[in-house]
NUVO-471193 format. One record per atom (N, C-alpha, C): z, y, x; residue in one letter. Coordinates in steps of 0.2 Angstrom, whole numbers, plus 5000, padded with zeros to 4 digits. Each point is the difference from the previous one (the first is absolute). Layout:
N
ZYXa
...
***
This chain:
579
423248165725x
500150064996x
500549994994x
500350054998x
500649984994x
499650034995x
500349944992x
499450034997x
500550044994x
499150034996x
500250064995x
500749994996x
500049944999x
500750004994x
500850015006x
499849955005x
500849985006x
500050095000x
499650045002x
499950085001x
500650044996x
499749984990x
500150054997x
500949955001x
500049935001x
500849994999x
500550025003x
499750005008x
500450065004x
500250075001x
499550024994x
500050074999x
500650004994x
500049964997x
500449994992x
500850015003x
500249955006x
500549995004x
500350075002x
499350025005x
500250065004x
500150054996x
499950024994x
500450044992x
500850005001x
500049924999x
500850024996x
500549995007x
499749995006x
500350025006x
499950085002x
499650015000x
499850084999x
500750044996x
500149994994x
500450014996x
500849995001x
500149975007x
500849994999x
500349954999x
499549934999x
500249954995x
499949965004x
500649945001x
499549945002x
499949954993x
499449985000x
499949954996x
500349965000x
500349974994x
500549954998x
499649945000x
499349984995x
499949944999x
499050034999x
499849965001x
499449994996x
499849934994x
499950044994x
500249964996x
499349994996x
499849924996x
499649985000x
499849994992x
499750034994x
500049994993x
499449984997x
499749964997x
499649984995x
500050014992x
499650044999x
499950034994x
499549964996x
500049974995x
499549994997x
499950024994x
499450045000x
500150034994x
499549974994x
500349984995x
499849934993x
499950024995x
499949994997x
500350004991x
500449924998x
500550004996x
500349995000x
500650004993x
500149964997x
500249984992x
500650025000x
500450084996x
500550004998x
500250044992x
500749965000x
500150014990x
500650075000x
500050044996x
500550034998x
499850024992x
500550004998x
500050024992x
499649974996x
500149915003x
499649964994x
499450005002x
499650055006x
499350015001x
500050005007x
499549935001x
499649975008x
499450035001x
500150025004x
499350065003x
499949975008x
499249995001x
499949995006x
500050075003x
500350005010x
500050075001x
499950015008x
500250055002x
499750025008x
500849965003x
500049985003x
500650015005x
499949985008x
500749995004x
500049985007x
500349945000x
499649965002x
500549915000x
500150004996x
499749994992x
500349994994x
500750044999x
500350035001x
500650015001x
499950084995x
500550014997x
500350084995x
500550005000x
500450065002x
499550065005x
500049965004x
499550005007x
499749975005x
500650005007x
499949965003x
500349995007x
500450065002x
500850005002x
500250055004x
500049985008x
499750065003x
500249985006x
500450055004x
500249945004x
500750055006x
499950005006x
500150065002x
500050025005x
500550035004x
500050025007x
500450075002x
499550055003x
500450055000x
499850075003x
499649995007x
499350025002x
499649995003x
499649935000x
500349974996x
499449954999x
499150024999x
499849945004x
499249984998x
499949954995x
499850004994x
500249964997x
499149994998x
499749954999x
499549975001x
499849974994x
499650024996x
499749984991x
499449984998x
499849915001x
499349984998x
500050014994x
499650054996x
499850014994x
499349974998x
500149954996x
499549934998x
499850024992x
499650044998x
499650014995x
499549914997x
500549974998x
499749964992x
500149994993x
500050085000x
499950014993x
499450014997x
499850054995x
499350034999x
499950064998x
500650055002x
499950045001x
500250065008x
499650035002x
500250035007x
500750025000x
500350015006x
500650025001x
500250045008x
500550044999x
500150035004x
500850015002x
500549985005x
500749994998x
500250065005x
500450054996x
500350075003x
501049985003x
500050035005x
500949985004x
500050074998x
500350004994x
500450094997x
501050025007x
499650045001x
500650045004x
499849985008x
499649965001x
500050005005x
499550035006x
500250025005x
499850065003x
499249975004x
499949964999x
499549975005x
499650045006x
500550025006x
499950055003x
499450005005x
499450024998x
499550035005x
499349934998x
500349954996x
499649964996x
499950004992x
499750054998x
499649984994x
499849954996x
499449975005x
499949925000x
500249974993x
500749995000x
500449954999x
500450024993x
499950074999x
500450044994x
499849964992x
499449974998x
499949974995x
499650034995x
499950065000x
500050074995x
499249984998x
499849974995x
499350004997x
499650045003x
499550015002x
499250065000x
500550065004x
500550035002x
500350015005x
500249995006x
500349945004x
499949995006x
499649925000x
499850004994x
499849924999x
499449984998x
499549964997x
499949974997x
500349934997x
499849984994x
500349944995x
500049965004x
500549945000x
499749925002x
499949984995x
499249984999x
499749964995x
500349955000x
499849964993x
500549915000x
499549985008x
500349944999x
499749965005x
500250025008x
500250075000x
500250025007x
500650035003x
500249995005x
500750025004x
499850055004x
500850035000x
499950045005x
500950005001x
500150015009x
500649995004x
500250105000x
500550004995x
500350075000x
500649995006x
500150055002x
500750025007x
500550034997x
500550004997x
500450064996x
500450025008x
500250065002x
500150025007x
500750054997x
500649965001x
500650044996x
500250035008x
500150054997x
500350055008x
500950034996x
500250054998x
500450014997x
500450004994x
499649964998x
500349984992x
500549955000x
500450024997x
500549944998x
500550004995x
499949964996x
500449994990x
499549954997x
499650034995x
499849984997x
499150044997x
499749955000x
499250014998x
499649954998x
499550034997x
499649924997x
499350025003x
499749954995x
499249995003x
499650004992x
499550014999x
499650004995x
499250004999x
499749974995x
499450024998x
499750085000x
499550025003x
499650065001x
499550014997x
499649964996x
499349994999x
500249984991x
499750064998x
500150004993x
500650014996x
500249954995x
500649994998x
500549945001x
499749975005x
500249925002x
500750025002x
500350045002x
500850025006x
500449974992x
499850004991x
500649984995x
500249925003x
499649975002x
500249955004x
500049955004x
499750055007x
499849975006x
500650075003x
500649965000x
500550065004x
500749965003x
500250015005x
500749985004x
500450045004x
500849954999x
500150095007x
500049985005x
500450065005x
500049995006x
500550025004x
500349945002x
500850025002x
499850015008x
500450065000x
500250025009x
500750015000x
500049945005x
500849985003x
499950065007x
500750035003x
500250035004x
499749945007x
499850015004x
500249955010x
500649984999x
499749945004x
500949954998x
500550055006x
499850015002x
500650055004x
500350074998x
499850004993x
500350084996x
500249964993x
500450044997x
500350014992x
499750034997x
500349994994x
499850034994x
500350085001x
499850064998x
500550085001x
500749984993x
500049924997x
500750014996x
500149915001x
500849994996x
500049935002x
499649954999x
499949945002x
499649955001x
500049974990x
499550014998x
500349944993x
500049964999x
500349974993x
500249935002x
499149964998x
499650054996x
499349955000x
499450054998x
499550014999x
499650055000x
499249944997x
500250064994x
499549974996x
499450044997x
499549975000x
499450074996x
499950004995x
500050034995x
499850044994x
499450045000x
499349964996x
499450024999x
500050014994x
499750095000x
499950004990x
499349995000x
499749984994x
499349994998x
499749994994x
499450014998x
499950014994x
499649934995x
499950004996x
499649944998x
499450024992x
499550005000x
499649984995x
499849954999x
500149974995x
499749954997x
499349965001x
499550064999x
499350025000x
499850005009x
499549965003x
499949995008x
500050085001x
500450015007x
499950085002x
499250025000x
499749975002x
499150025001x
499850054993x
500249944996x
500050034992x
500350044997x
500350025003x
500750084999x
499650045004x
499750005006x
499850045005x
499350024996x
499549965000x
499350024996x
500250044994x
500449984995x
500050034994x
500350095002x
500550015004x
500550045001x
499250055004x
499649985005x
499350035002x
499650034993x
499849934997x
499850034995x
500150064995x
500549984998x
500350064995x
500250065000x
500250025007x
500150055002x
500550055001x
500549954994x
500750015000x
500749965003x
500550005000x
500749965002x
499749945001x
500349945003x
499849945001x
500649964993x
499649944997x
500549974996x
500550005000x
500749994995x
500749995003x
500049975002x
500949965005x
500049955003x
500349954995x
499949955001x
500449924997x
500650005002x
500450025005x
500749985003x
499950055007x
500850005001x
500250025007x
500349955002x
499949995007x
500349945006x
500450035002x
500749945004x
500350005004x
499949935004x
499850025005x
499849925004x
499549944995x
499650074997x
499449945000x
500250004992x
500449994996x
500449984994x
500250084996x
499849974993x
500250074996x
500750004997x
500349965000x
500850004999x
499949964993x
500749984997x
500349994997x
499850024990x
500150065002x
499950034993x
499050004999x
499649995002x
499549974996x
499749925001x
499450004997x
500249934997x
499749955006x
500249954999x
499949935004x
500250015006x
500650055002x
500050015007x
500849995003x
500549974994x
500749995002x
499949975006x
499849935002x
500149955003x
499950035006x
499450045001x
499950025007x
500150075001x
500450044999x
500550065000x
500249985008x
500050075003x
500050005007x
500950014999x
500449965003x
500749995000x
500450005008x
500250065002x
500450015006x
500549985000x
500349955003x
500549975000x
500650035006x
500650024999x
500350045006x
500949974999x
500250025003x
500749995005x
500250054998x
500950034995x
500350055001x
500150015007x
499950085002x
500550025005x
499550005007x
499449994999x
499450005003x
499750065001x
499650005005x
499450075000x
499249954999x
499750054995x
499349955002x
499650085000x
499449955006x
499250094999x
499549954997x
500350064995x
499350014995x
499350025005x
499449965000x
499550055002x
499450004994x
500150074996x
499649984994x
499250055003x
499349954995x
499550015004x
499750034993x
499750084998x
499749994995x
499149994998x
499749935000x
499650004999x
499550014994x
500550064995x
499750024996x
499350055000x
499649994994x
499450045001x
499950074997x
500450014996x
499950054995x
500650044999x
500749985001x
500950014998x
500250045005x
500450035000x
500550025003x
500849984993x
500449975004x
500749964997x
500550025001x
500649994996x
500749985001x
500249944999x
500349995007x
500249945002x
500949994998x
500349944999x
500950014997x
500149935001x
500649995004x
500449954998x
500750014997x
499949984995x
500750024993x
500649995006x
500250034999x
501050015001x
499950025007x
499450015006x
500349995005x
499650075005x
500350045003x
499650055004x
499749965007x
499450045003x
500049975006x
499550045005x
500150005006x
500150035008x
499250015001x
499550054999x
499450005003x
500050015009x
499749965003x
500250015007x
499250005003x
499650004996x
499250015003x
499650004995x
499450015004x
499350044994x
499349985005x
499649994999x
499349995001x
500250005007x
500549925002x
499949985006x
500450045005x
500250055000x
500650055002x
500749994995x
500450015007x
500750014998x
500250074998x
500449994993x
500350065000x
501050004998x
500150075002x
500750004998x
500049974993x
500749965000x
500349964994x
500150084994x
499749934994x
500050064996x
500349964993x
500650024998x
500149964994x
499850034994x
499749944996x
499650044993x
500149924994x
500050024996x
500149944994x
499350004996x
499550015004x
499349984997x
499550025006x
499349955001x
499550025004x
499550044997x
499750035002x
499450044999x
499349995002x
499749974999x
499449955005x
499350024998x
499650045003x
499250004998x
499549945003x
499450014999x
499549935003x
500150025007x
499949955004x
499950015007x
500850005004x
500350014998x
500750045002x
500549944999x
500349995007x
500549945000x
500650035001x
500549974998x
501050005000x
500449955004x
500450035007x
500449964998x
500650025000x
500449954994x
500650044999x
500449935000x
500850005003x
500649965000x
500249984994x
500149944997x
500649994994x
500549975000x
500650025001x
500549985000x
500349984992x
500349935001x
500349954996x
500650024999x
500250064997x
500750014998x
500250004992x
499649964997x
500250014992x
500249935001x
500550014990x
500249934997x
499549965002x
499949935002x
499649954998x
499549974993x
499750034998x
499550004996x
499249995000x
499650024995x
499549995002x
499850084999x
499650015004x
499650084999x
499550034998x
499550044995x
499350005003x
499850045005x
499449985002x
499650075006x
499650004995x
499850064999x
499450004995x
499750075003x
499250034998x
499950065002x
499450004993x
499950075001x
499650044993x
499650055003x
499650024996x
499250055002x
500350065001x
500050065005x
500450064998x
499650024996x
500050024996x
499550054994x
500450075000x
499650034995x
500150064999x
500950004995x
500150075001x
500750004996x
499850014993x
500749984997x
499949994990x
499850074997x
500150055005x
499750074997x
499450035001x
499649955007x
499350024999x
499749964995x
499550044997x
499749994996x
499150014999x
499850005010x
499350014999x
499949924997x
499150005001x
499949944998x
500149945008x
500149934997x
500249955004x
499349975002x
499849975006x
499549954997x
500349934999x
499649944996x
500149945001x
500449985002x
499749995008x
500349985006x
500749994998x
500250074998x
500850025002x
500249974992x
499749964999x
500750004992x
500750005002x
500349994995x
500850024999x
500449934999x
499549954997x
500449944998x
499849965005x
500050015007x
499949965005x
500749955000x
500149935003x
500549985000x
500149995008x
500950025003x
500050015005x
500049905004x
499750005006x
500149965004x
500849985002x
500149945000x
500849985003x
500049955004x
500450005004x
500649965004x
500649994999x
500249934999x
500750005000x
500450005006x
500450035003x
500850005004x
500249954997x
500349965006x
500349934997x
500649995003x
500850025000x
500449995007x
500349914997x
499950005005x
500249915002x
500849984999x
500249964999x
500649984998x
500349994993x
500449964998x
500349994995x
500250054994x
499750024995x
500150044995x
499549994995x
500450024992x
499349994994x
499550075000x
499449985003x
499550065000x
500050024991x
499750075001x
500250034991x
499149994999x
500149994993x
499649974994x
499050045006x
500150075001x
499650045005x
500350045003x
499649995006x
500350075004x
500150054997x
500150045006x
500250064998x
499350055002x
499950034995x
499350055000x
500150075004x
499750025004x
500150065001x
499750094997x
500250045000x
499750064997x
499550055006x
499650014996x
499750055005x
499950045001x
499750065004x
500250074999x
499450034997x
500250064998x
499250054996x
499650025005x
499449974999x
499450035006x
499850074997x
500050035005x
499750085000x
499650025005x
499650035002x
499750035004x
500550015007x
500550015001x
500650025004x
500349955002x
500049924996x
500249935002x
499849985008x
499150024999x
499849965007x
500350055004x
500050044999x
500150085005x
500849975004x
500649994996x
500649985001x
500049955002x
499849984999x
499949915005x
499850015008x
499450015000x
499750005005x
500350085005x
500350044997x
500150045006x
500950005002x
500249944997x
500749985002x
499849975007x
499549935002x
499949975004x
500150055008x
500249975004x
500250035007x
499849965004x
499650005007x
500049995004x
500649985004x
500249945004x
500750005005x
499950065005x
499750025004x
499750065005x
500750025003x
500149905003x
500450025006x
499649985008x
500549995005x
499849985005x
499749925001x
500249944993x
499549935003x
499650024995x
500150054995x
499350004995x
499650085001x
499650035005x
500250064998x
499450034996x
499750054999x
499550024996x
499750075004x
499449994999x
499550075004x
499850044994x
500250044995x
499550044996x
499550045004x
499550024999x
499550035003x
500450094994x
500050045008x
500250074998x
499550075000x
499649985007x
499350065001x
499449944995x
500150034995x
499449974997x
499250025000x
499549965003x
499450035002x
499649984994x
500149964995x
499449984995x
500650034993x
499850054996x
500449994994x
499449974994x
500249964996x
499649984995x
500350014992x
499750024995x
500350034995x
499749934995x
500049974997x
499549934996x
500450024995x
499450014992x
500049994995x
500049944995x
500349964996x
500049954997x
499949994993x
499250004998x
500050014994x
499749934996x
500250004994x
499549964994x
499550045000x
499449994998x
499550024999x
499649984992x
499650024998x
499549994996x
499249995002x
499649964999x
499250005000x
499549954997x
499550044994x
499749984996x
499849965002x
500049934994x
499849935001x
499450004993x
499549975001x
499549984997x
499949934999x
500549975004x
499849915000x
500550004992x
499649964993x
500449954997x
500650004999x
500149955008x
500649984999x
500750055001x
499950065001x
500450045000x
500450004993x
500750015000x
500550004995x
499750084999x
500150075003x
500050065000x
499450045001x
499750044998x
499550055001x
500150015009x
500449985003x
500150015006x
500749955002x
499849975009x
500549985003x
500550035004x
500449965001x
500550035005x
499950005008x
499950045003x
499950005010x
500950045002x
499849985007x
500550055003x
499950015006x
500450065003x
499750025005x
500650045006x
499850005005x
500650035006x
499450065001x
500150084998x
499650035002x
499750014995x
499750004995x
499649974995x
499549975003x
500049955006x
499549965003x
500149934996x
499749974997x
500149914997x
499749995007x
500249945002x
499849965005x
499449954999x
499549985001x
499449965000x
500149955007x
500049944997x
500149965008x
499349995001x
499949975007x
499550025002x
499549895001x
499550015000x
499849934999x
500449995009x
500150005004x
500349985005x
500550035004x
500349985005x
500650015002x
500250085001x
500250044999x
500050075003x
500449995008x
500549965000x
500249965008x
499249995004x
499649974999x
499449965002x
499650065001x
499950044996x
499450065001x
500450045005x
500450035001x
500350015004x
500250005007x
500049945000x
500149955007x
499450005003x
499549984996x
499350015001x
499650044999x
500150054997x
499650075001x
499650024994x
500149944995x
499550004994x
500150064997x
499450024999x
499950074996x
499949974993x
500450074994x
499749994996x
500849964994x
500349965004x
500549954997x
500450074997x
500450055004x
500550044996x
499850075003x
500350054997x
499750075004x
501150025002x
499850045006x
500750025002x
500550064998x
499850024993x
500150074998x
500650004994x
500649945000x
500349994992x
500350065005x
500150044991x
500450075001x
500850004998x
500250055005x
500649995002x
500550064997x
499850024996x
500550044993x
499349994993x
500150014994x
499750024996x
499450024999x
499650004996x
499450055001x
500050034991x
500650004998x
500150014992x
500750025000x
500450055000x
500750025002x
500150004991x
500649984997x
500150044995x
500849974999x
500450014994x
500750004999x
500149914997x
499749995006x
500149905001x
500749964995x
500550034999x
500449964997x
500050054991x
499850044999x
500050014994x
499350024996x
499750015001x
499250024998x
499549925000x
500049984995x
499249985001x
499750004998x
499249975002x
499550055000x
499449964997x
499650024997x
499549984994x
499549945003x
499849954997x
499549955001x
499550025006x
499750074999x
499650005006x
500250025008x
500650035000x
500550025005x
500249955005x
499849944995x
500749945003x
499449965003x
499450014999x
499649965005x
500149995006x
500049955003x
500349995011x
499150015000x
499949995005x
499449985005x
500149935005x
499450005001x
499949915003x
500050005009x
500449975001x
499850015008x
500349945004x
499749995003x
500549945008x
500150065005x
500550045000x
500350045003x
500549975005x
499950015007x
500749975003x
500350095004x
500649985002x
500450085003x
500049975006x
499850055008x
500049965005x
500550055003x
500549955004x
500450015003x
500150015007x
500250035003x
500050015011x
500849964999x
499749965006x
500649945000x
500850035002x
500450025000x
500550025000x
500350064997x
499550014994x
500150074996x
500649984996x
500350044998x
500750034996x
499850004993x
499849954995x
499850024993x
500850004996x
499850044996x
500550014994x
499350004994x
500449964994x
499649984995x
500450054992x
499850054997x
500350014994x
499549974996x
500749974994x
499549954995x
500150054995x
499550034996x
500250034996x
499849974990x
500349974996x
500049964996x
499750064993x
499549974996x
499750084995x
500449944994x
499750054992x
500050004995x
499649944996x
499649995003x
499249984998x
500249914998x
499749984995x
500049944997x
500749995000x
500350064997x
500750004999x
500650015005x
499649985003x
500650005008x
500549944999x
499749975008x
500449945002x
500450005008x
500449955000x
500149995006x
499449975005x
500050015005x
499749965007x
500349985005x
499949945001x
500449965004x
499549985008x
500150075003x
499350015007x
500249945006x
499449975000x
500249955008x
499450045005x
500349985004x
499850025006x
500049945005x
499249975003x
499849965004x
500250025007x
500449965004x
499949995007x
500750065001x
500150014998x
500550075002x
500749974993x
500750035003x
500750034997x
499850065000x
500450034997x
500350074998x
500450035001x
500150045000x
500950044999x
499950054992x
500149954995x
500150044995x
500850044998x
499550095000x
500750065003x
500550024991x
499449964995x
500250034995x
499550024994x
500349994994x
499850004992x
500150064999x
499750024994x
500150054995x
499550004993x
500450034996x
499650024993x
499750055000x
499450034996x
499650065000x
499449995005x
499650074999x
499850005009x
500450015006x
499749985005x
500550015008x
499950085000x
500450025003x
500250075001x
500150005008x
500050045003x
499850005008x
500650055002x
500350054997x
500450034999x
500749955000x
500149974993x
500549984997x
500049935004x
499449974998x
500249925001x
500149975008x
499650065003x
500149965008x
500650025003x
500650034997x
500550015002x
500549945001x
499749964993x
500549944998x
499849935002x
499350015005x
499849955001x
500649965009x
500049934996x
500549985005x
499749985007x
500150035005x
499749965008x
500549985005x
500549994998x
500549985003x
500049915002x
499949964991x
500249955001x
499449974995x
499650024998x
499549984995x
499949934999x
499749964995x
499949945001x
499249975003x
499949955004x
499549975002x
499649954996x
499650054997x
499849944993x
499149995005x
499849954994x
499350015000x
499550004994x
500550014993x
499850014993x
500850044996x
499550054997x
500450054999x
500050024993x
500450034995x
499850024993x
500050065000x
499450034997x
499950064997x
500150024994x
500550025000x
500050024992x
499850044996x
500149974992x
499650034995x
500350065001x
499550074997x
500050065000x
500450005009x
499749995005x
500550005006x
499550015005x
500650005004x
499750015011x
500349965002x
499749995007x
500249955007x
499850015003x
500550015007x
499750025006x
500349945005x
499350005004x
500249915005x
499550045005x
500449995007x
499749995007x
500049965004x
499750015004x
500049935005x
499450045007x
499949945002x
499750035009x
499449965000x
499549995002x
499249995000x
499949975004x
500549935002x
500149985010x
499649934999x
499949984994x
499449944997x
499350005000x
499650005006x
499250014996x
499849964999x
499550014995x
499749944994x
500050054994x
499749954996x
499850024994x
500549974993x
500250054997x
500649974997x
500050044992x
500249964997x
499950024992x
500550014995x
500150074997x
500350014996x
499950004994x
500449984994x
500149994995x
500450004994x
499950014993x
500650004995x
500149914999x
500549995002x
500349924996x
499949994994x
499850024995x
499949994995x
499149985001x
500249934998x
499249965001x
499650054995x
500350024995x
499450034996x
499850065001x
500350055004x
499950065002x
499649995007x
500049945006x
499749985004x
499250004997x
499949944996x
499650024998x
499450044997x
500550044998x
499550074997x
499950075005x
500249965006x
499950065006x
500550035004x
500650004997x
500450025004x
500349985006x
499550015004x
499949965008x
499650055002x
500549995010x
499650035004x
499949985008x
499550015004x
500449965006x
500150055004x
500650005007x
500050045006x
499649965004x
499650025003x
499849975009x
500550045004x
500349965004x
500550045009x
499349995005x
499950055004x
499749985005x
500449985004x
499749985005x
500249985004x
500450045008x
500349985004x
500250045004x
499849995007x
500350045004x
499650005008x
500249945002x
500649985000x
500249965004x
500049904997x
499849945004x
499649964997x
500649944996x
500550025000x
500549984995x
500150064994x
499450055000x
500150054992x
499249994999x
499849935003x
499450014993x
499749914998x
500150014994x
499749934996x
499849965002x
500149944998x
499949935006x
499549974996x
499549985002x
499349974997x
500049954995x
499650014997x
500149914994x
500049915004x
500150004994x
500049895002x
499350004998x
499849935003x
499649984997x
499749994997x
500649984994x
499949964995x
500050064993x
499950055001x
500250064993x
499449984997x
500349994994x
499349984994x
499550065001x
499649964996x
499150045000x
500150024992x
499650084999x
500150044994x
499249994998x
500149924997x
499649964996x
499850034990x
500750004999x
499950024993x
500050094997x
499650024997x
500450064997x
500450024998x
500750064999x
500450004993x
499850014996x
500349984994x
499849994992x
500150095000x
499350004994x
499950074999x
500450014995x
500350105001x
500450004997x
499850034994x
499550024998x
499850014991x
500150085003x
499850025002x
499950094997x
499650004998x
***
């Protein structure tokens, strides 16, 4: 008899042959996740990572790979390691997503993840799930094309990764309790990274400044990852424009722009071509913050004397480098910045690339995105009240065990099937807000259940409330076709005229804009259980989470393939959240 595990491998197989694909390689990783001694800014901090390594291991792949991940837990804190952008088609299992498809892998124990890449191909990373461990358990993930296709532009001459990241001084855990505690913003950050490194311009850090060294008259791919937690940035390399030619793992039309725009979660990749004098350059990128003329109040977080992160451009060959490179300028963040950024991105939506928008849409979804308020009595609170938030005014409560596993298993009692799918509070969301008692969510493990080839379109609709922020929404196991931003409320009238379904981009994290809308669809051909979110770790936190279940379908290549063996046991509790 063939057993449980050979079962699920041939079914893992028959997926991405299922799909069009022949499998390239099956590929073999060991993770081990440690603590592990590293210094920036004069300050050594022992910390979470992968193989001692910051940021952790890049791994490569091509499109249809099985790529194969022993995740060896010897640290002393539980962990759980999430494949962002990756479609994990008809397997859950393997997704990473804490008290979601998962429970922890306590220290002491492993567990063998499957990442199952079907159509992706650029670039993606991997991350921490469980808590706030992702500021330094994070790597990317390069998808190379099958050796018998191209790139959709010329070949480069080298392709290199660009991970941003954050850095506190203070161990993340203890950023994380206090930031629970209090009820407010999490501390600011000590530095911004570029590969691991805060650049130049602060202290103790010349010697180890990330330095790209290049060839005039070359093409290089950028593939930049942001594993930032709280930021959305401007990214610049002084003197030089450069070619966006993908976005979360999809190719898009070449797009020329002389700055990147980047939220958490959300990766780039863009061409640089080596056509200046031979000099030295910086890349450098900064927090998009409010413009000089808004005047609400700032939190913390967002100070203004942030120092930006750099890299130097190095070009090679004989000449006297000048005393510093050359700095670049960056543009005025407005509410309209992310908007222009993101709805330049295009789709190829030719014949070798093409694209499906879903047109007869059977699911419409309306989601509210607010900050929220609710009275705190613990101590430690800074405020007569904390900060929550909420999709619907639902805050999310995760559940002592898997909502995947109750599910699968029929456990009552884990989530109720009822998260609602327009408002239950209608009011002038980007200009009115509304008083301390108004602004209260409600508590729920609400998931939205799906009919497995439904037609969802999703309106994000962004309020006023705790000032109004950007959201930067991921979406588990599913791409998108984001049709299109705007400022104010969505208008049904006005707005869905201008929405693009022609050539949209294929994202799998998207910005919401402040005081704004987004509208993103996609097709419901995935079943599992799968989890949406704001990228901003601290708005995850506070609730701004939701899960979809897809049912399953008639036919036995449209429904979910059974777990491994080896899925951790939901041994520990989550830490209570203090309400």
């Amino acid at each position: 008899m063939i057993s449980a595990m050979k079962f699920i491998l041939l079914f893992l197989s028959g997926i991405v042959l299922h799909l069009g694909i022949t499998p390239v390689q099956a590929l073999l990783h060991r993770f081990e996740v440690r603590r592990s001694l590293h210094t920036r800014l004069c300050t050594t901090k022992s910390m979470l990572t992968v193989n001692g390594q910051f940021p952790g291991p890049t791994i490569y792949a091509r499109r249809g790979d099985l790529v194969t991940v022993d995740i060896v837990n010897l640290s002393d804190r539980n962990i759980t390691i999430h494949w962002h952008g990756v479609k994990m088609p008809r397997y859950p299992w393997s997704d990473g997503t804490n008290l979601v498809t998962m429970c922890p892998i306590t220290p002491g124990n492993k567990f063998r993840q499957r990442m199952i890449l079907s159509d992706e191909e650029g670039t993606l990373f991997w991350h921490a799930h469980s808590d706030w461990s992702r500021a330094t358990v994070y790597g990317a993930i390069i998808i190379l094309p099958p050796t018998t296709e191209s790139y959709p532009f010329p070949k480069p001459h080298a392709q290199i990764p660009i991970l941003l990241g954050l850095w506190w001084n203070d161990d993340i855990d203890e950023v994380y309790q206090n930031f629970i505690a209090e009820g407010r913003d999490p501390a600011a950050v000590d530095a911004f990274l570029m590969n691991g490194q805060p650049g130049d311009l602060y202290p103790c850090s010349t010697q180890d400044t990330f330095r790209l060294k290049v060839e005039t008259g070359k093409t290089y791919h950028i593939r930049m990852v942001s594993a930032l937690m709280h930021f959305i940035v401007f990214f610049k390399i002084a003197g030089h424009n450069v070619t966006v030619v993908g976005a979360d793992g999809s190719y898009t039309k070449p797009l020329n722009t002389d700055y990147i725009l980047i939220g958490p979660g959300q990766t780039i990749d863009f061409l640089l071509e080596t056509n200046q004098p031979p000099s030295h350059y910086y890349m450098a990128y900064k927090i998009y913050t409010r413009g000089s003329n808004d005047t609400t109040p700032r939190s913390p977080l967002f100070r203004s004397d942030y120092v930006p992160s750099t890299g130097i451009l190095e070009y090679v060959g004989n000449y006297t480098p000048p005393p510093s490179p050359l700095f670049p300028p960056f543009p005025e963040a407005w509410p309209s910045t992310t908007i222009y950024f993101s709805n330049k991105l295009r789709s190829l939506a030719n014949d070798k690339h093409p694209i499906d928008v879903p047109i007869n849409i059977t699911e419409k979804l309306f989601f509210v995105l607010s900050i929220n308020l609710w009275p705190c009595r613990a101590n430690s609170c800074l405020e007569s009240d904390r900060f929550l938030a909420s999709i619907n005014n639902v805050s999310m409560i995760m559940p002592e065990t898997s909502v995947l596993e109750a599910y699968y298993k029929g456990i009552k009692g884990v989530f109720t099937p009822n998260f609602p799918d327009h408002p239950e509070r209608v009011f002038n969301f980007t200009y009115v807000s509304l008083g301390q008692n108004a602004s209260h969510p409600r508590f729920a493990t609400a998931v939205y259940m799906l009919d497995y080839n439904a037609t969802v379109e999703i309106v994000f609709q962004n309020t006023i409330l705790g000032n109004g922020l950007d959201h930067p929404i991921h979406i588990h196991g599913y791409s998108f076709y984001h049709l299109g931003s705007g400022l104010g409320n969505f208008d049904e009238a006005r707005d869905r005229l201008n929405l693009n379904l022609v050539d949209p981009p294929f994202m799998d994290t998207v910005i919401v804009p402040r005081f704004g809308w987004t509208v993103v669809r996609f097709k419901a051909s995935n079943p599992g259980v799968w989890y949406m979110h704001c990228h901003y770790d601290r708005h995850q936190s506070w609730g701004m989470k939701m899960v979809f279940i897809v049912k399953d379908g008639d036919r036995p290549e449209e429904k979910m393939l059974p777990p491994p063996q080896d899925m951790p046991r939901c041994d520990t509790p989550p830490l209570d959240y203090y309400y």
